[in-house]
Structures are given as C-alpha cells and as structure tokens.
C-alpha positions in Angstrom: 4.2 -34.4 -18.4 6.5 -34.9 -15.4 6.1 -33.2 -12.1 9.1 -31.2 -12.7 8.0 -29.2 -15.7 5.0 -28.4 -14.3 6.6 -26.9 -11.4 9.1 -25.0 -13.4 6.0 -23.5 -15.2 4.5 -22.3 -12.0 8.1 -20.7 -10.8 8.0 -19.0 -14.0 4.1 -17.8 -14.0 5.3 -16.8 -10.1 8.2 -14.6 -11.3 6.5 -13.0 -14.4 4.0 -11.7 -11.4 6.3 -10.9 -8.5 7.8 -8.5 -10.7 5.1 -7.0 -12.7 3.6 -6.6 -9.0 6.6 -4.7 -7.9 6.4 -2.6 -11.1 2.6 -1.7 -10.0 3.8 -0.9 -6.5 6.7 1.6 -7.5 4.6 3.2 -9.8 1.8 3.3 -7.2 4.1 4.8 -4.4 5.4 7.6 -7.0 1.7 8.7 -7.9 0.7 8.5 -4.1 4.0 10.7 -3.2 3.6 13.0 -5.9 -0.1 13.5 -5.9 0.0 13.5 -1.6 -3.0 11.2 -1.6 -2.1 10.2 2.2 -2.0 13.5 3.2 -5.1 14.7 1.5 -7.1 11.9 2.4 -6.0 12.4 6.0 -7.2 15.9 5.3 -10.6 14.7 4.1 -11.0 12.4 7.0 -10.0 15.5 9.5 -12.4 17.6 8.0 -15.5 15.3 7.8 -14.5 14.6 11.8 -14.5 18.2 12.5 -17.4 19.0 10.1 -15.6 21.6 8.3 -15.5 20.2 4.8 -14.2 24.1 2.9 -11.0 23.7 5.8 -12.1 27.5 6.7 -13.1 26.7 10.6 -11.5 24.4 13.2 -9.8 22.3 10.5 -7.9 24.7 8.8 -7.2 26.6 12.5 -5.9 22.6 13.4 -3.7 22.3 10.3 -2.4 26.1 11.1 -1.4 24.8 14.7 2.4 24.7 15.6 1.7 21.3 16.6 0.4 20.0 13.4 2.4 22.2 11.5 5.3 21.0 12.4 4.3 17.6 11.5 4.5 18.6 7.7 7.3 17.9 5.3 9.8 20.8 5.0 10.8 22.4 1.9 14.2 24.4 1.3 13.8 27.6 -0.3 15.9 31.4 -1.1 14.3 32.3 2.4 15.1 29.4 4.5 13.2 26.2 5.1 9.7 26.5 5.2 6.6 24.0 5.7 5.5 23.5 2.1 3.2 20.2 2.5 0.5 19.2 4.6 1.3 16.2 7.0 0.4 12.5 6.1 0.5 11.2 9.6 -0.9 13.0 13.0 -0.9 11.1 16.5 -4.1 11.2 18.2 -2.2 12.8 20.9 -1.1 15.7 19.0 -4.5 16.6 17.2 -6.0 16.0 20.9 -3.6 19.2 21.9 -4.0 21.1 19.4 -8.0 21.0 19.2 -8.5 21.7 22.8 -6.0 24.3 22.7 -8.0 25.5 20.0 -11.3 25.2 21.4 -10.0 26.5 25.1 -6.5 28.4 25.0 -5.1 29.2 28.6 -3.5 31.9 29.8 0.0 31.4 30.3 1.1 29.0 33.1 -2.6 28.8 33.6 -3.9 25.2 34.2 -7.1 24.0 32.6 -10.1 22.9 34.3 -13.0 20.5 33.6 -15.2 23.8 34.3 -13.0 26.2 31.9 -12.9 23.3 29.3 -16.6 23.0 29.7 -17.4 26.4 29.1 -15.1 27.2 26.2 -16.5 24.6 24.7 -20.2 25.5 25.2 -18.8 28.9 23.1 -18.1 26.8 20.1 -20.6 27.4 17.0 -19.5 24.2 15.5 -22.5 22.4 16.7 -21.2 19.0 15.9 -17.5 18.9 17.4 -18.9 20.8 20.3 -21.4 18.1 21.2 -18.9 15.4 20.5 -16.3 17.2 22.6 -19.2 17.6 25.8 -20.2 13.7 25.1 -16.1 13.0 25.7 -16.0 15.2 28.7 -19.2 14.3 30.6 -18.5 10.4 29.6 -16.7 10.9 33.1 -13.4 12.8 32.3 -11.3 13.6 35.4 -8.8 16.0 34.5 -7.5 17.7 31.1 -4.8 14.7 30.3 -8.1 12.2 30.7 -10.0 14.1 28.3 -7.3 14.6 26.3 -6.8 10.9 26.0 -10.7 10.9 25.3 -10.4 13.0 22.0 -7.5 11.0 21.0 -9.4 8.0 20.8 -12.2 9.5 19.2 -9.4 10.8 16.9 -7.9 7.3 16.3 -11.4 5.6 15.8 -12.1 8.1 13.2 -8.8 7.5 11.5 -9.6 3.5 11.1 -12.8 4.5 8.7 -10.2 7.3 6.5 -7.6 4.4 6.3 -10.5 2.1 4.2 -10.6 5.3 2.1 -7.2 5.0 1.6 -6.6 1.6 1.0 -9.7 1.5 -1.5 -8.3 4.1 -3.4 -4.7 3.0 -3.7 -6.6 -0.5 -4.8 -8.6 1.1 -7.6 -5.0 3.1 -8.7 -3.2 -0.5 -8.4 -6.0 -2.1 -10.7 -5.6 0.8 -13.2 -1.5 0.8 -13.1 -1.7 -3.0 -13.5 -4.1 -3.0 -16.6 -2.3 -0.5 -18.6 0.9 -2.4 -17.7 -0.4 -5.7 -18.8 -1.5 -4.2 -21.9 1.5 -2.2 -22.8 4.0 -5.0 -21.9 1.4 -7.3 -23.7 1.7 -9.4 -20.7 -0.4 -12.7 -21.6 -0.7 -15.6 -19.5 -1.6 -18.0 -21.9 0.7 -17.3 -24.5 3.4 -17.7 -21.4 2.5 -20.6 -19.9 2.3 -22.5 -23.5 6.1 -21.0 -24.0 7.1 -22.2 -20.8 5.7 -25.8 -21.3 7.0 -25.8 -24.9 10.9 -24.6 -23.7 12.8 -26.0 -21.3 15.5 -23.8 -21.7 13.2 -20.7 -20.6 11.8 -23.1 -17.6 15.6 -23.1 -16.4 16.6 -20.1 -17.2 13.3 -18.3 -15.5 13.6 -20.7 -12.8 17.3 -19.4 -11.6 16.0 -15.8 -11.9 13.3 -16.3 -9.8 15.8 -18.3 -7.4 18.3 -15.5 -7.3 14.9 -12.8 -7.0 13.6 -14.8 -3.8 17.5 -14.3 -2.1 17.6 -10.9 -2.5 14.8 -10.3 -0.8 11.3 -8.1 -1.0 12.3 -4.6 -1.6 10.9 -2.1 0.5 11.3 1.3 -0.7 10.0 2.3 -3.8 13.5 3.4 -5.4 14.6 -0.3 -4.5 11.5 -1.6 -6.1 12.2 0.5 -9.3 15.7 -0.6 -10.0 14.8 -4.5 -9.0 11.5 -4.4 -11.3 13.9 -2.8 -14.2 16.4 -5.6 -14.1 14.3 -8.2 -13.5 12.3 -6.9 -16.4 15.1 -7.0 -18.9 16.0 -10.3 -17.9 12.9 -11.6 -18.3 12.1 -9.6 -21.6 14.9 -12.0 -22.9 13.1 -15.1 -22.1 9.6 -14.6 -22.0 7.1 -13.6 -24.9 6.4 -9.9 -23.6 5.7 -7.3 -25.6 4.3 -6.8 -29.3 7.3 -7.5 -31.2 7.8 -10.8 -30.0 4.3 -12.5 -30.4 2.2 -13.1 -33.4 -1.5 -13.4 -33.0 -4.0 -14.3 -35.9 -7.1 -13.1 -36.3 -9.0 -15.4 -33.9 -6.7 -15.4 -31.3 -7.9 -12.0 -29.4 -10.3 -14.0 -27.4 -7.7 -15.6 -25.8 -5.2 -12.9 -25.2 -8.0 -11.2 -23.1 -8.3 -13.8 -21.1 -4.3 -14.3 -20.8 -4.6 -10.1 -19.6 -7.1 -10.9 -17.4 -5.7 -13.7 -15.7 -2.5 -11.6 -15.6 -4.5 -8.3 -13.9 -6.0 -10.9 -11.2 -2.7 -12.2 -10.1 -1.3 -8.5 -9.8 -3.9 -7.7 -7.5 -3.1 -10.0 -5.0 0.4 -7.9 -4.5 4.3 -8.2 -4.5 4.4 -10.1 -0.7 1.9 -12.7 -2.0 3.7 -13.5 -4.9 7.1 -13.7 -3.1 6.4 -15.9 -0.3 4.2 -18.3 -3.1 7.6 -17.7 -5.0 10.3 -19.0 -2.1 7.6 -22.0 -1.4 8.2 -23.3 -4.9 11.9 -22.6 -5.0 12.5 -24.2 -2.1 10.2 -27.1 -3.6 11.9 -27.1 -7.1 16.0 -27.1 -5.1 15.0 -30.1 -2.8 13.8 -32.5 -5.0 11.3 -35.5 -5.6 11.4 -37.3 -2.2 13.6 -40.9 -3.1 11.0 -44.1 -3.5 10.8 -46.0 -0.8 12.6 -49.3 -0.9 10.2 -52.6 -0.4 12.2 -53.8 2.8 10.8 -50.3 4.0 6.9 -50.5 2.5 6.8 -53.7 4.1 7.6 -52.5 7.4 11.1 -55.0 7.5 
C-alpha cells in the first residue's frame, strides 16, 4: 500500500469531518439564536451574582435599566421599534453604571460621594450584593469612577465562571446534534475508510473537493456555514457511502457500524477549525509531492 493512498484516505476521512463539523455548527448556532441560550445564560449568571435568582429585585431593576436595555436586540412592530429580547452581551462598565445607579441614584447634576455611596448602600436589603459592594468600596476606592471600575471587575470575574456554563452547554448540544447526524446520514467510518482504500476514483475525486473546500476558506457565519455544508454535502453524497440507501449491512455487521458512529461522533467534537487546518496540512502534503531520492554522488557526500 503506497504512501499516496494512504494519504488520499486521510484527506478524504478529513473532508467527510470538516463538513459534517460545519453542519453541527450551523445547526448549533440556529438553536443557540433561536432558543437565546447566550442571553439567558448571561441572565442566570447576572442573577446568581446579584443573588436574585426569580429576577424580581436588583436583577430584574438592572435588566429594566436604560443602560442595559438598550443593549437588547430590537424588534419592529405596528407601534414602532421596541426592545423585544434580552441582551447577550453587557460590558462590565455598563452593568457597573447601572447597579450603582441603582443602588445610589443622585439627584440631578449632583455628584456622588464615597460617603453617599456608602450609605445608600448600607440601605440595601440584598444582604449579599450589599456586602460585596462595601468589600469593593472599603478595598480602598477613591472616587465613584474607581469603584466603578471595582464592580466591573467583579462583574467580569463573574462572567469567566457563566462563560464555562456556556461553553459546556453548547458542548453537550454539539454532542447531541452530531450523534443524531451521524446516525441519520448513516455516517460510518469504517465502512468509508474501506471505500476509500478500495476506490481510487473516490480518493481523487474527494481529494480535489477537499482541495477546493480548504481555498475557500472557514466560513464564519452560520448562513455561510449552511450553504457550504449543503454543497459540500451533495458532492460528497455522490462519492461517499452515506446514508441508508447506499450501504448494505448483514446481520453481524452492527458491531462495527457502531464503532464507525462512534469514531465519527469523536472526530466531530473536536470542531470545524480543527479539521480545516489538519485538512490544508494534508493538501498541501498531497500537492507537493514525495521528496525526489537522493542521488548517490549526493548520499556520499561528493
């Protein structure tokens, strides 16, 4: 078995998972958008800071904020624009304003103090924000733009831990998408790699896909990752055993295809950039060739 094959079997596994790894990621985004999952995790994360978990005390007041208001996506409607989603995204700067406007509102033109701050916050019944917000202020604030700063940061720190929530969530919805897509596309990696090995006119033909995928580019947005995934999909659905209609299995072969779906599922999860940078490494590999033997004048050193 020559070097070559063996390569144009690995471009070919590559491909099959760059774009069922797109697939996973547009139908991820489309879930996340239409299900807001950033903005209610955001929310979860706002009200566990603020120790308001029903959104009926200083959350919900923060979220009713102009400031944070504003922040939220806009929806056309018979009686003008209106905010009709929470935000996904607040600066720490911006939540910093709106909770100590919250907490201590000044009169007009009225400039705060460390002793007004102080003593509007010692009014709060929220027991926990008001002990984090006296630990910020006597941590040696100076002014109300240095302990606005202060809350930020708190913010920000508590938006690293709601971020893992995210990202463990979107990873459990990835698994999920990619398991019912290798199972509905029948996507086996077994029965692949054997047609591969067995037909060089798929290992070309999958090859110069997967060169013209890598020149294109990694789509960003999810629209562009739809309409790549769909034609890539075609194409390959032309070359490669996916689906049911296009592979027999006997009796004992189950064992097998679960282990082709599970080797399939694994490679998934490791995402759309992995894939296309392993992808370009073994184009550029497969379009430049065995290096030429050396001559003997030039192993001998003459």
């Amino acid at each position: 078995m020559s070097g070559s094959v063996v390569l144009d079997v690995a471009i070919g596994l590559g491909l099959l998972y760059l774009l069922l790894s797109l697939v996973c990621s547009a139908v991820a985004e489309l879930i996340s958008r239409v299900a807001s999952f950033r903005s209610k995790t955001l929310e979860s994360g706002i009200r566990s800071l603020l120790d308001d978990l029903q959104g009926a005390g200083l959350a919900g007041q923060l979220y009713a904020h102009p400031l944070v208001a504003s922040l939220g996506r806009t929806i056309s409607s018979d009686q003008g624009p209106r905010i009709g989603a929470a935000p996904s995204y607040i600066p720490g700067q911006t939540f910093a304003l709106a909770l100590l406007d919250i907490v201590a509102p000044a009169a007009s033109g009225a400039r705060k103090t460390l002793d007004d701050l102080r003593h509007s916050i010692e009014k709060i019944s929220n027991e926990s924000v008001k002990r984090s917000l006296l630990c910020l202020l006597d941590a040696g604030a100076k002014d109300f733009q240095d302990l606005q700063a202060r809350v930020a940061s708190w913010f920000d720190d508590s938006m690293d831990r709601v971020s893992g929530w995210y990202k463990r969530k979107t990873q459990t919805l990835l698994l999920a998408i990619a398991l019912a897509i290798t199972v509905v596309l029948n996507a086996d990696s077994v029965t692949v790699t054997k047609t591969l090995f067995s037909t060089p006119g798929v290992q070309a033909a999958v090859a110069e896909m997967a060169a013209a995928q890598t020149a294109r580019g990694l789509p960003a947005s999810g629209d562009e990752l739809a309409t790549i995934a769909g034609s890539v999909s075609t194409a390959l659905g032309t070359s490669l055993p996916l689906g049911w209609s296009k592979v027999g299995y006997g009796a004992g072969d189950w064992g097998m295809r679960l282990v082709g779906w599970l080797v399939t599922i694994a490679a998934i999860s490791l995402g759309a950039p992995f894939w296309f940078d392993a992808l370009g490494k073994l184009v550029n590999l497969r379009s430049s060739g065995a290096r030429p033997p050396r001559s003997d004048a030039a192993a001998s050193g003459n």
